[in-house]
C-alpha positions as CSV (number, residue, x, y, z in Angstrom):
1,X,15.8,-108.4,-28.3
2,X,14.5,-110.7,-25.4
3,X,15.0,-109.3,-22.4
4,X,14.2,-110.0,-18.6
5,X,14.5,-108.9,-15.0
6,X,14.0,-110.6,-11.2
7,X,14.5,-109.3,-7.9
8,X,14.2,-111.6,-4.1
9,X,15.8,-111.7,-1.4
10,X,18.7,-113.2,-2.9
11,X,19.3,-111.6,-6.2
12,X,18.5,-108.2,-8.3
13,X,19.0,-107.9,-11.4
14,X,18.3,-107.8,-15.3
15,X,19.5,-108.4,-19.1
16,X,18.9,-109.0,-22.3
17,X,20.0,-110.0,-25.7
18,X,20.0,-108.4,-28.8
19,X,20.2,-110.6,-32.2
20,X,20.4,-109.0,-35.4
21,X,19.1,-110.6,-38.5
22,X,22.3,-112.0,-39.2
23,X,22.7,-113.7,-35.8
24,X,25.5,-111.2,-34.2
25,X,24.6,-111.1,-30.5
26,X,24.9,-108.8,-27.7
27,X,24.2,-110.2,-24.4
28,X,24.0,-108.1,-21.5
29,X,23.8,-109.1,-17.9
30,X,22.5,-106.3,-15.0
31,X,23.3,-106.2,-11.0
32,X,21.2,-103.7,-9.3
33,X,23.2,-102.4,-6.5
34,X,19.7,-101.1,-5.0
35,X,16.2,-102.3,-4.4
36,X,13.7,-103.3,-6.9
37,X,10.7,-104.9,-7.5
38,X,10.1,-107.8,-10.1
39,X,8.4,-105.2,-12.4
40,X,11.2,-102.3,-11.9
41,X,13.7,-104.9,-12.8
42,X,12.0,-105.9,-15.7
43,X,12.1,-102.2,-17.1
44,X,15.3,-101.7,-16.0
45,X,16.2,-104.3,-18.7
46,X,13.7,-102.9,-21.2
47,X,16.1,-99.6,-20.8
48,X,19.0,-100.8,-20.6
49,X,18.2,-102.6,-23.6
50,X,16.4,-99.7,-25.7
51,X,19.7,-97.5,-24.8
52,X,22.1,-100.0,-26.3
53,X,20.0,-100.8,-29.4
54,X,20.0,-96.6,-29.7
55,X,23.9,-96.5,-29.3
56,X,24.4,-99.2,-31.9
57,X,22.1,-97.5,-34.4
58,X,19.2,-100.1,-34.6
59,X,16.5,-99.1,-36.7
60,X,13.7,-101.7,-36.1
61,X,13.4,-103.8,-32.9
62,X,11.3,-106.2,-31.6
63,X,11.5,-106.8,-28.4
64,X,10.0,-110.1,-26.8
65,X,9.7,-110.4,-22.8
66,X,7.7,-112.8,-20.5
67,X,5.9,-110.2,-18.2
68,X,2.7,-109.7,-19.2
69,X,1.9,-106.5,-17.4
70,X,5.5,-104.5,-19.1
71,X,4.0,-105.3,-22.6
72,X,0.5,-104.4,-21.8
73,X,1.8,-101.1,-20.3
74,X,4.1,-100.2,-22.9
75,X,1.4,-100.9,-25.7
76,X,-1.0,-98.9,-23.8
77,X,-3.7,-101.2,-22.4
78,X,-2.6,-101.4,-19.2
79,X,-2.3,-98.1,-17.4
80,X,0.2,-97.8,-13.7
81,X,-1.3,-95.6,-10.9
82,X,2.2,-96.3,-9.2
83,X,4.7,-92.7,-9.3
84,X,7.5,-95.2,-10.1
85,X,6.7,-97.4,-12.8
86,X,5.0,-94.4,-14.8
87,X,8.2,-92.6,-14.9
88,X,9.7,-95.6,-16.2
89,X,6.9,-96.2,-18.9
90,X,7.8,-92.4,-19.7
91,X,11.7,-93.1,-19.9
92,X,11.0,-96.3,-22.6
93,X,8.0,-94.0,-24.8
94,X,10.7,-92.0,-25.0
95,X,13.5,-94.0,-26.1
96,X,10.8,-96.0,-28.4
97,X,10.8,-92.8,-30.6
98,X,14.0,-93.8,-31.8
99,X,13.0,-96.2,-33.5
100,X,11.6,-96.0,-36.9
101,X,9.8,-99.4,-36.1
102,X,9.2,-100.9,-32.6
103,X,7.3,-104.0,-31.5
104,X,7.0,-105.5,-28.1
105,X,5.6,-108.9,-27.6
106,X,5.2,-111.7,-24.7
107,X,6.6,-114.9,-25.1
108,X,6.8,-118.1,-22.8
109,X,9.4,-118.4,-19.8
110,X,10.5,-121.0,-21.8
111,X,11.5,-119.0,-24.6
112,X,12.7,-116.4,-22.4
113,X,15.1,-118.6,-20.4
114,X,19.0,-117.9,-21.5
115,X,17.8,-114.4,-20.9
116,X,16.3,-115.0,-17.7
117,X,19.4,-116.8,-16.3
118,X,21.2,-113.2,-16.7
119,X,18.3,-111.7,-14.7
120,X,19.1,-114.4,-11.6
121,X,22.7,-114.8,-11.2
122,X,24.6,-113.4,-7.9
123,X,27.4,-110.6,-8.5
124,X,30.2,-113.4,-8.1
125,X,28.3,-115.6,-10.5
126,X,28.2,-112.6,-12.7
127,X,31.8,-112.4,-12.6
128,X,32.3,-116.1,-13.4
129,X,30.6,-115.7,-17.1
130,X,32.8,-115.7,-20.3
131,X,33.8,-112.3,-22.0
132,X,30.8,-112.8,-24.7
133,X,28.5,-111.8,-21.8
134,X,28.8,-107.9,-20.9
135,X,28.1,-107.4,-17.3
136,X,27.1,-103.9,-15.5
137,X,26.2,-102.7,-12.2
138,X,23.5,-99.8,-11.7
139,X,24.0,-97.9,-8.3
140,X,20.7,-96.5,-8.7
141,X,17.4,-97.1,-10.4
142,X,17.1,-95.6,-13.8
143,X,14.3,-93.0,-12.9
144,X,16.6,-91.7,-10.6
145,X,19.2,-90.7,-13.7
């Protein structure tokens, strides 16, 4: 799954992709109707993506994102003081355990950019995308849930 999130003045929101070994895709694009910082989007996709792969049944996932801080956290080196962002480092451990094998790695911005696109496009450009793009928009931050 690569997976990504931004937030400015302009835009908020996230998505992510999930490819199975076969090549089936899921994209999924994410308006946050709310505010959010860079790093809160970026775990907003990082659930958003961990809940589909658990509805679909997915077994082993790796999941490959460009912020260094959201895979340092979530493998443990990094450690958040912040009330917000632990809550949502609880919300993915927890989802992780459903998993029977879970990676998460950084890649380039480069690698990461169909994804990012998703993560940077206005509601009405949102609405412009062809039906192989699933588009939703969150009312409220996911640690608020």
């Amino acid at each position: 799954m690569f997976m990504d999130g931004a937030s400015n003045a302009e835009v908020r929101g996230a998505g992510f992709i999930l490819t199975s070994l076969e090549g089936f895709k899921i994209q999924f694009a994410l308006h946050f109707n709310f505010l959010a910082s860079n790093n809160e989007a970026e775990y907003e996709a990082l659930i958003a993506g961990l809940r589909m792969a658990k509805a679909i049944q997915i077994k082993r996932l790796t999941v490959l994102v460009d912020s260094q801080l959201v895979v340092n956290q979530v493998k443990g080196h990094y450690e958040d003081k912040d009330d917000r962002m632990v809550v949502y480092l609880e919300i993915v451990k927890r989802l992780v355990n459903s998993f029977d094998v879970f990676e998460v790695s950084r890649v380039s911005q480069n690698e990461n950019e169909k994804v990012d696109t998703f993560s940077r496009l206005s509601i009405e450009a949102l609405a412009q995308l062809d039906g192989s793009v699933y588009i939703e928009q969150l009312s409220e931050p996911s640690h608020q849930v």
